[in-house]
N, C-alpha and C positions, 0 to 999 in steps of 0.2 A: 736177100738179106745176109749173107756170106759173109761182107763186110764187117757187120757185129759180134762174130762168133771168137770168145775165148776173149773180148776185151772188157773193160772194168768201166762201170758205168751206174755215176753219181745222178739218183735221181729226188731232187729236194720236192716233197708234198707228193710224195709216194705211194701215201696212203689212202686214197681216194682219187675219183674220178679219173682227168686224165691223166696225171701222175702214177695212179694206177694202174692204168693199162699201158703204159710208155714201160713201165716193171717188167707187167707179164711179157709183152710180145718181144722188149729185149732181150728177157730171158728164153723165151720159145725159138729167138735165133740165135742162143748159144752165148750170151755175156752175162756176165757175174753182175748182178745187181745192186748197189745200196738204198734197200729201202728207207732214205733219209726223211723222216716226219713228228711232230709235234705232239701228235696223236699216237703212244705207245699201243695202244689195241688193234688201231687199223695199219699200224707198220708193220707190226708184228705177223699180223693174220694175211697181209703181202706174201710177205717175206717166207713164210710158214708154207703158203699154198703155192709158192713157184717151187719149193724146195722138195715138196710131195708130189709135184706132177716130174718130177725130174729136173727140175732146174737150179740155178747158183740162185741165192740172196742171201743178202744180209742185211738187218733191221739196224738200224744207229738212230737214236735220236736227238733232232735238232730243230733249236728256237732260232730261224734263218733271221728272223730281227736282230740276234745277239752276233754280233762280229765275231766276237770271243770263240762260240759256239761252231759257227762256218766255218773258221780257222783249225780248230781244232777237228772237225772233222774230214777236212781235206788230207791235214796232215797225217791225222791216220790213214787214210787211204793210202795215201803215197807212202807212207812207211810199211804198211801193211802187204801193200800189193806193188811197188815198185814204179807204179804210173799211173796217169791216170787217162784215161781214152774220151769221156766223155763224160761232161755234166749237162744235167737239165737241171735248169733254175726256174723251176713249176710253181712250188709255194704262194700261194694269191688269196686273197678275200677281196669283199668288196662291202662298202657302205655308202647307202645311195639316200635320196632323196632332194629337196628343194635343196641348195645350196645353204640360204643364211637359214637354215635348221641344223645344219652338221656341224658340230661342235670342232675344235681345232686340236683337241686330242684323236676327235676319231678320223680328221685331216692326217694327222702324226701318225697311228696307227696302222693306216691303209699304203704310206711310203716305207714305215718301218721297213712291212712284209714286202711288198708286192717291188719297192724299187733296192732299198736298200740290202733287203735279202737276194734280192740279184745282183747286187752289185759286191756285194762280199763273194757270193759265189764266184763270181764271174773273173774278180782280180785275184783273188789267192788261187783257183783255178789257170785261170791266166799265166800267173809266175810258174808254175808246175809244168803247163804246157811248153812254153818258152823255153824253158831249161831243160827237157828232154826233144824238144822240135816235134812236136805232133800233137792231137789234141783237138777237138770240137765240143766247143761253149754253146749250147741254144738253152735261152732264155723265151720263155713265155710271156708274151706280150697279150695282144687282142686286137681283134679286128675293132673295137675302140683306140689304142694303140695310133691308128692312121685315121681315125674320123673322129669326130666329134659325141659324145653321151649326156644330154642334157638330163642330171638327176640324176645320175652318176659321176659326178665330177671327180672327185678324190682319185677313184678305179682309174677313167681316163687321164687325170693326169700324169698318174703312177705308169702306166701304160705307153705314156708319152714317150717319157723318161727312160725306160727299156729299149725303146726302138732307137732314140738318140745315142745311149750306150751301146746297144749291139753291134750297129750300123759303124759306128766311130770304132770300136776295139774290132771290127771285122778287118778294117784296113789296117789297123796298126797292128794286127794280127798275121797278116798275111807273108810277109818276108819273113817269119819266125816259126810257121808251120802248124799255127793254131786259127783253123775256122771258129768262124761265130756267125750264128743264123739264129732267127729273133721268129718264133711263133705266132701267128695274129688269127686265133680260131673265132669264128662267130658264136653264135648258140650251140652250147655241146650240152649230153645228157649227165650234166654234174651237181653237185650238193649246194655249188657258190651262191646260186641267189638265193634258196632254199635257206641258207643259213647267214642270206645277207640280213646287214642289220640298216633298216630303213627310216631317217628321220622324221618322225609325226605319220608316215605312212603307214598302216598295218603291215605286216610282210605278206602272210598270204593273199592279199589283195594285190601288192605288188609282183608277187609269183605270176597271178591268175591274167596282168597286163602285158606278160612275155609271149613272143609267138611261141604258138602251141609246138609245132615241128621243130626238132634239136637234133642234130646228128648223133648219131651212135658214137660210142666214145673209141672204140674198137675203128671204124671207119675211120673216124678222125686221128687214130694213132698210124693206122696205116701211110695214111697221107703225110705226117709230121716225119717217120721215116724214111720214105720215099724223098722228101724233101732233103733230109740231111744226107743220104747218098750219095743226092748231085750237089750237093753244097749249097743250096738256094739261100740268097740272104734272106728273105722274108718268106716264110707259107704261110700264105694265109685262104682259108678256107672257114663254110663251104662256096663253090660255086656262085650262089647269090651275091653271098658279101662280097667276095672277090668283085666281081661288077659292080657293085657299089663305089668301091674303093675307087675304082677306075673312074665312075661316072663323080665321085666328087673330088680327084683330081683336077679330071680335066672339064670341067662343068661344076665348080661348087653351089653356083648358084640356086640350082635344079635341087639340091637336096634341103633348100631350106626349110621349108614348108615342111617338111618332115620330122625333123627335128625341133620347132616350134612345137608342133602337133606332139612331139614325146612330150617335153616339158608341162605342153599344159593337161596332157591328162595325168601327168604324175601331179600338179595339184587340184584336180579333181578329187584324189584320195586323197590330200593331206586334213589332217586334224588339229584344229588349235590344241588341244589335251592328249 
């Protein structure tokens, strides 16, 4: 991990889960951190315990829905520290349930964050990189991202959207000296559906229809690193997923039954009230 040592590295939704382990283990190989998140308590307390075990951060916080906000905090960065080496465009929620239950603000909501927060990221990052020649954009995606989520639509389509941007500014990126690799994690051990908001569903009943087994978030950072070393355009992990992806490639047919089978036990739990 050599490669990250002493550079500057924007990580948006810093403050929890994998965002917050992308902090620490940045910082554990030697790069100055911005704990960039929404949540002043949990950026903070980042930021605060990379700096007590020995390590750079710094806490900023930002509403990655607000343009304004992303803009401005890049630019401090670059005026701050002179470049900028690497962003992560983490920041995500999700809001699930039967489709015509999900009202069209919390449609709006869920692109605000999960696409349009990447995508400020990603261009005003973008221009910085450009204009110094160096630079690595990765954007979190989801192994939804490249498959289908019946009952989570919003998340997957926001997901979509990510992998289209990534994928497109990769190449347009490449004569100019800025990578961009796009995230697609399965099940990780995170807050997101915990604090998903579920149409007519209960949530903890929602919680309790996830597979039980979730990778380690620490595991899953490793991996997301390793991936950005060799430049990969897409990691996506764990394992499983990974074959999945493959097998509804090249075999969509085979996974249909599966994804019916989501759908309809997600209206199993729904409630008229």
């Amino acid at each position: 991990m050599k490669q990250f040592k002493d550079k500057i590295a924007i990580v948006t939704g810093g403050g929890a889960g994998i965002g917050r382990s992308i902090c620490e283990e940045m910082a554990n190989a030697g790069a100055k951190v911005i704990v960039a998140d929404i949540n002043e308590e949990n950026g903070k307390k980042v930021a605060e315990g990379i700096e007590k075990n020995g390590g750079k951060a710094e806490y900023k916080r930002v509403d990655v829905s607000s343009e304004i906000e992303v803009k401005k905090l890049i630019e401090e960065i670059e005026t701050g520290y002179g470049r900028i080496d690497y962003i992560f465009n983490n920041a995500g929620i999700a809001i699930g349930g039967d489709a015509r239950d999900i009202k069209l603000e919390q449609w709006k909501k869920v692109m605000d964050i999960n696409y349009y927060g990447v995508l400020y990221g990603s261009l005003y990052a973008y221009q910085v990189m450009a204009k110094q020649g160096f630079g690595h954009i990765i954007n979190t995606s989801s192994a939804t991202g490249l498959m289908p989520q019946p009952g989570n639509s919003p998340y997957c389509a926001s997901k979509h959207a990510v992998i289209g941007l990534s994928l497109s500014l990769r190449y347009e990126g490449a004569d100019l000296g800025v990578k961009v690799s796009a995230i697609c994690p399965g099940h990780v051990q995170t807050d997101i559906y915990r604090n998903m908001e579920v149409a007519k569903v209960p949530n903890e009943k929602m919680v309790a229809s996830l597979p039980v087994k979730a990778m380690d978030t620490k595991e899953a950072t490793s991996i997301i690193l390793n991936g950005i070393i060799k430049n990969k355009d897409i990691i996506i992990f764990p394992k499983n997923v990974a074959f999945a992806w493959r097998l509804n490639r090249f075999f969509p047919g085979l996974l249909d039954k599966a994804w019916l089978e989501k759908i309809r036990n997600i209206r199993k739990l729904r409630q008229e009230n």
